[in-house]
KEBA-150653 format. One line per field, with one value per residue (C-alpha): residue number from 1; chain; x, y, z. Coordinates in nm, 3 decimals. Example, Ala and Ser with C-alpha at 12.3 -4.5 7.8 and 13.67 -1.06 7.14 Angstrom:
i: [1 | 2]
ch: [A | A]
u: [1.230 | 1.367]
v: [-0.450 | -0.106]
w: [0.780 | 0.714]
This chain:
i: [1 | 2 | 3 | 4 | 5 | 6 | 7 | 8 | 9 | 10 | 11 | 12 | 13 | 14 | 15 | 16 | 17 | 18 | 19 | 20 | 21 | 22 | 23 | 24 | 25 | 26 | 27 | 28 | 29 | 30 | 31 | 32 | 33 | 34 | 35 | 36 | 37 | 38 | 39 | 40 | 41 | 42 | 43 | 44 | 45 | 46 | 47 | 48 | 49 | 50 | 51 | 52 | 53 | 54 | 55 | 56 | 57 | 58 | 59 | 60 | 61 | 62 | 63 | 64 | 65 | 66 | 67 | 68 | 69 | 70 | 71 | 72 | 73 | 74 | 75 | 76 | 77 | 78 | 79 | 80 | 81 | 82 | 83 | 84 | 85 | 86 | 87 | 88 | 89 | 90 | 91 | 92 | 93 | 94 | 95 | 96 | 97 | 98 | 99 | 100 | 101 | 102 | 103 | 104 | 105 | 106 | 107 | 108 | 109 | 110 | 111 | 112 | 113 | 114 | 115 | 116 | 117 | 118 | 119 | 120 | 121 | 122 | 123 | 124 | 125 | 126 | 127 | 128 | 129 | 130 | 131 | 132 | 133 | 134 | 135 | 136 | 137 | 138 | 139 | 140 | 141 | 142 | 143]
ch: [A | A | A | A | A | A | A | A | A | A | A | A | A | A | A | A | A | A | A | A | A | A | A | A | A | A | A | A | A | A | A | A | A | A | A | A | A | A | A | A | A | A | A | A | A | A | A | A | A | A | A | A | A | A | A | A | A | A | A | A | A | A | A | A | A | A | A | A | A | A | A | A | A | A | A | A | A | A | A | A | A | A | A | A | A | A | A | A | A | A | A | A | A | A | A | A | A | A | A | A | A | A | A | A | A | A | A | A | A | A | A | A | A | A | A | A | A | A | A | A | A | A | A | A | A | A | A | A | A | A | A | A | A | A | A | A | A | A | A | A | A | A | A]
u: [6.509 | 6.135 | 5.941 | 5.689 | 5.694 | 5.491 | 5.296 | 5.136 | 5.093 | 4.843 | 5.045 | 4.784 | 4.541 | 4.825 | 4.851 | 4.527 | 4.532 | 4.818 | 4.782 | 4.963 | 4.984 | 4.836 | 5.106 | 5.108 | 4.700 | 4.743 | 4.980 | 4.720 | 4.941 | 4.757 | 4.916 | 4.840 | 5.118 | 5.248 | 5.480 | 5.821 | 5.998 | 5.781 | 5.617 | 5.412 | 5.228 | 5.087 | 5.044 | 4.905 | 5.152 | 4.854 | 4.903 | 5.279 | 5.447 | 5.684 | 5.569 | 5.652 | 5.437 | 5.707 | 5.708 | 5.846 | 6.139 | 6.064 | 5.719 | 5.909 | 6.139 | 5.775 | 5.669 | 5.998 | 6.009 | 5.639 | 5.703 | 6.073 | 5.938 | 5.649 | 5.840 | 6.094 | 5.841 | 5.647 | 5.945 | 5.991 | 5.716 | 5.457 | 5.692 | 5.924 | 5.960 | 6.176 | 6.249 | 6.438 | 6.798 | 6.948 | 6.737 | 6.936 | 6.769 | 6.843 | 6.603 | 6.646 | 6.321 | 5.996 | 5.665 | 5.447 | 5.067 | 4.915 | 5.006 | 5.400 | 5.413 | 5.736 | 5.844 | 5.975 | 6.265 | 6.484 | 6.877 | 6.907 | 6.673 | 6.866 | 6.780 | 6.880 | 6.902 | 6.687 | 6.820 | 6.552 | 6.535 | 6.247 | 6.246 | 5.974 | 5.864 | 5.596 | 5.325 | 5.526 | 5.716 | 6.036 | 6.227 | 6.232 | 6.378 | 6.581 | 6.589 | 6.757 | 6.657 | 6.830 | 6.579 | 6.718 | 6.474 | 6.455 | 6.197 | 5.852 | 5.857 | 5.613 | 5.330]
v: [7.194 | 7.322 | 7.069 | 7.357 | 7.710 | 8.014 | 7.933 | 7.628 | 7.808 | 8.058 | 8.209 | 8.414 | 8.108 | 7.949 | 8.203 | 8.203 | 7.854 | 7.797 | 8.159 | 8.438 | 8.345 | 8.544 | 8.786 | 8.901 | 8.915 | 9.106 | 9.362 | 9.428 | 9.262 | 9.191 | 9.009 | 9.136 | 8.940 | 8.646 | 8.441 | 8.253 | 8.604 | 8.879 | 8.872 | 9.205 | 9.314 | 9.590 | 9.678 | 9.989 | 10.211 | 10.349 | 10.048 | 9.991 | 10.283 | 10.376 | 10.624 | 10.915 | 10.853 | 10.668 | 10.331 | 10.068 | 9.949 | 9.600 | 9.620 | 9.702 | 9.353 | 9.154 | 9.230 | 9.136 | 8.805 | 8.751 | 8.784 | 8.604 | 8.296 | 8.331 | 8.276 | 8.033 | 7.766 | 7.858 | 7.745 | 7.461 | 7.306 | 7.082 | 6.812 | 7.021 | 7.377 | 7.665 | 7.823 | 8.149 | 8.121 | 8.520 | 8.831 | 9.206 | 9.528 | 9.863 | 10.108 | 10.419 | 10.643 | 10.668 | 10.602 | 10.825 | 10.740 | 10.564 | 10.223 | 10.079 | 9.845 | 9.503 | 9.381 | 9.042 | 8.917 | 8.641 | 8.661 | 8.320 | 7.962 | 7.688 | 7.345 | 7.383 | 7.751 | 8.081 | 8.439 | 8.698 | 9.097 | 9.274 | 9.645 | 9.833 | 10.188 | 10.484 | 10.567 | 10.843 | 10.541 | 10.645 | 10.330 | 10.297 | 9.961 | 9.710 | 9.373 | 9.077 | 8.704 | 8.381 | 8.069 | 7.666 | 7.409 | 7.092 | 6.814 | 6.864 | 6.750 | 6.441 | 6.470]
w: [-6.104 | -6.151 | -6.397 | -6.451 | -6.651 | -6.608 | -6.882 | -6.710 | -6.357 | -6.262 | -6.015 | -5.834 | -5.760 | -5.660 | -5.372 | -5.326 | -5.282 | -5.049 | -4.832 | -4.762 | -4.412 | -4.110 | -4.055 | -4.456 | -4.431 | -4.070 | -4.264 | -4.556 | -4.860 | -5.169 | -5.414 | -5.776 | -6.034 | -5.933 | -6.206 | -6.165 | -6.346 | -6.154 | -5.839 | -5.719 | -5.418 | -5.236 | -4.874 | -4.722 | -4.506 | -4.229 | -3.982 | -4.051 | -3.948 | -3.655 | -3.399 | -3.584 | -3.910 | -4.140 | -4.308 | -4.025 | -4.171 | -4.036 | -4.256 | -4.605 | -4.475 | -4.390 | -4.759 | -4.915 | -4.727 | -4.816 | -5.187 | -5.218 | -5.006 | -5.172 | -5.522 | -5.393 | -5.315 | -5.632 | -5.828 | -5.516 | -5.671 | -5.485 | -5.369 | -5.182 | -4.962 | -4.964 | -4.641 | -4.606 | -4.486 | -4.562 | -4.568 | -4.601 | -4.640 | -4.758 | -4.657 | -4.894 | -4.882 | -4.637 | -4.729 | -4.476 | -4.691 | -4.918 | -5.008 | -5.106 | -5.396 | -5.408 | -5.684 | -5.663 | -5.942 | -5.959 | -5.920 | -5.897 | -5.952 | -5.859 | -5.728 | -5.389 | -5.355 | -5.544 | -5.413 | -5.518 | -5.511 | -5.396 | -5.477 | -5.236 | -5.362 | -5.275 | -5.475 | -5.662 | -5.750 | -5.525 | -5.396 | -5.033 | -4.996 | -5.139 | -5.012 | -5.075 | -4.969 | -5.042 | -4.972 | -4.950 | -5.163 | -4.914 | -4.957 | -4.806 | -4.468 | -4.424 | -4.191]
């Protein structure tokens, strides 16, 4: 289990410390509340759309993946890693401007296993996606 709480984390320098990785910077996320009970990001839709002007389905997946991995090693801690072993999507709604905003909550914090939801919605604050990802805690691998 986590030896640390939110209250002894600042969760956004902890991203900014560790990344976002290239493909969450290429995609435009910025990460605006991170904590171990709520993690939020944006990313812009112009750039991440399908030919025909909508949200790409894949991009609402890319942010949820961003944020529950994100979380998952942030309750990891520094000794060990959470990789991502299950990721589902339900794409409900298209974004077609502006930017889409995830929010990140826990289902489940174990030791060896956190599942998180990731809710994706428009600027009118319609949901577009719902995503699900279930991460595995192993030690950090040495170098």
């Amino acid at each position: 289990m986590t030896d640390h709480s939110p209250a002894d984390i600042d969760g956004l320098a902890w991203v900014a410390q560790r990344g976002m990785g290239a493909l969450a910077e290429k995609m435009g996320m910025v990460f605006t509340e991170f904590t171990l009970e709520r993690c939020v990001a944006t990313m812009p839709v112009e750039g991440n759309t399908q030919p025909v002007g909508l949200m790409h389905g894949g991009a609402y997946v890319v942010l949820g993946e961003s944020l529950g991995s994100m979380a998952a090693n942030l309750h990891a801690g520094p000794d060990r890693l959470a990789v991502g072993v299950d990721i589902n999507a339900t794409h409900t709604g298209s974004a077609t401007a502006g930017v889409v905003t995830g929010v990140c909550t826990p289902v489940h914090l174990g030791r060896t296993i956190t599942v998180h939801e990731i809710v994706v919605s428009d600027e009118r604050g319609r949901r577009c996606s719902t995503i699900r990802i279930t991460n595995m805690i192993k030690p950090m691998p040495r170098e």
